[in-house]
Backbone bond lengths (Angstrom), bond angles and torsions (degrees), N, CA, C in turn:
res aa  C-N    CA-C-N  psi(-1)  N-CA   C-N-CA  omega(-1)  CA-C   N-CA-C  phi
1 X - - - 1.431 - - 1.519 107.80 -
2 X 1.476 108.62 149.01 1.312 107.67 -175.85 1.698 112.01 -133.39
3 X 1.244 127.13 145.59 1.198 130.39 -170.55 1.669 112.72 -116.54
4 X 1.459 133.34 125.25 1.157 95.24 -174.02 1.953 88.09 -121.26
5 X 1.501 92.69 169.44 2.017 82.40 -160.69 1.949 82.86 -139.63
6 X 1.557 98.78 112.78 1.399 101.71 179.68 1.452 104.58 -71.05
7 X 1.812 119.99 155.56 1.279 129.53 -153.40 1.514 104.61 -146.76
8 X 1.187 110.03 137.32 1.404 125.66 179.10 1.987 113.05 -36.33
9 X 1.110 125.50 121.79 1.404 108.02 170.38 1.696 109.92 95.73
10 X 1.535 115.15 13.73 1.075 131.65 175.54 1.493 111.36 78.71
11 X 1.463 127.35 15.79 1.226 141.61 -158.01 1.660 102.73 -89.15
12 X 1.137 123.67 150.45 1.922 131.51 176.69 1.644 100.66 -115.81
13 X 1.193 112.30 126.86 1.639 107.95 158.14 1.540 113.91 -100.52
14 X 1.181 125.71 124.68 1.115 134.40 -176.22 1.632 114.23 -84.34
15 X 1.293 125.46 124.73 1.715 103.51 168.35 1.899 98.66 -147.06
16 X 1.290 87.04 104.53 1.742 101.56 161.72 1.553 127.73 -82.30
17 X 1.415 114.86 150.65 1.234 104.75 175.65 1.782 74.34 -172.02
18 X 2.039 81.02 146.23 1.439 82.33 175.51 1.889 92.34 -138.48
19 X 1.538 98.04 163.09 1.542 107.96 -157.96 2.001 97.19 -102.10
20 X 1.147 97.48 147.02 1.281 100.96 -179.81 1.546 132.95 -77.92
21 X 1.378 96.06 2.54 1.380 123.72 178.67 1.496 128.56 -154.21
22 X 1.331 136.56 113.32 1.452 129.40 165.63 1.503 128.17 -23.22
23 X 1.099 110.36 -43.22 1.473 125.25 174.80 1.234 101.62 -81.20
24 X 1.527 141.91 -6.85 1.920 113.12 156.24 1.696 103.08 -100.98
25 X 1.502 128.60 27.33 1.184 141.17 -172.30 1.824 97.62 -49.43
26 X 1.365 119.48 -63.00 1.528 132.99 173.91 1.598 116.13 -38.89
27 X 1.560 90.77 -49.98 1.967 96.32 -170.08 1.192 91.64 -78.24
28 X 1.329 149.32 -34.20 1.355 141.72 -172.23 1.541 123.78 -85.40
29 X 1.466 101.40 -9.42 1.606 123.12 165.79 1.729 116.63 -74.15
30 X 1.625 89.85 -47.47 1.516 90.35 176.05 1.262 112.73 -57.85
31 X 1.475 119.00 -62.20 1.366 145.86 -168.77 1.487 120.71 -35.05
32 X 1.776 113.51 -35.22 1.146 124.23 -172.42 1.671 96.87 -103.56
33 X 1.246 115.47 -6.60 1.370 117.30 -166.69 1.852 96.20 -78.27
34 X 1.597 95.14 -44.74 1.349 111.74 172.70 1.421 122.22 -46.25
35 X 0.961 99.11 -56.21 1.608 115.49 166.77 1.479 116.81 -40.93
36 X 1.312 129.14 -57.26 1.472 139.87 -175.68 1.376 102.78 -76.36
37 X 1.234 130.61 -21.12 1.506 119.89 168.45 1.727 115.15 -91.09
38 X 1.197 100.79 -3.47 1.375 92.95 171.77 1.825 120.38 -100.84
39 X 1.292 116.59 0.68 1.638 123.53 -170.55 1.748 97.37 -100.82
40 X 1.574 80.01 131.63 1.374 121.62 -173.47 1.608 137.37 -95.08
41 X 0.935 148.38 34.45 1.301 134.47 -169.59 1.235 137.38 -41.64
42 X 0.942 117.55 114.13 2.134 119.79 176.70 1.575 80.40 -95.12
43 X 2.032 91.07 124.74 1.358 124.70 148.84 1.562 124.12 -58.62
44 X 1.183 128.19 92.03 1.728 103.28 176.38 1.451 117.26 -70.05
45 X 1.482 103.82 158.19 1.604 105.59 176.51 1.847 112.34 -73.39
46 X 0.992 118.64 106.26 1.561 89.88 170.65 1.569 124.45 -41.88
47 X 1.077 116.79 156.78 1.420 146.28 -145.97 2.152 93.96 -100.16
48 X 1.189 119.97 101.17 1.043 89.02 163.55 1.539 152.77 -73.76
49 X 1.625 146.95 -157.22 1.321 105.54 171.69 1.544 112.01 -112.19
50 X 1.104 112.17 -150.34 1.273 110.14 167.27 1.439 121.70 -61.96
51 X 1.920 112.40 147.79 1.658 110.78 -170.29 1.796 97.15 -85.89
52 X 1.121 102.76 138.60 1.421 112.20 155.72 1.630 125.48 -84.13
């Protein structure tokens, strides 16, 4: 199963995991579901440049 987790800056986070059995297909649905609600991004400030 694959999760894909859109990312600041046009970026994709990818997170695979595969289950060792068909029959934990559900618990491993939740599990990764879990996963995608927990990822976070910190925005940085851009940097300004040098003062003139």
């Amino acid at each position: 199963m694959q999760l894909v987790i859109p990312a600041p800056h046009d970026y994709c986070v990818y997170v695979t995991i595969a289950t060792p059995s068909v029959y934990l297909l559900d618990s491993y649905c939740a599990r990764l579901a879990h996963i995608g609600r927990t990822f976070t991004f910190d925005v940085q400030e851009e940097q300004a440049g040098p003062e003139v």
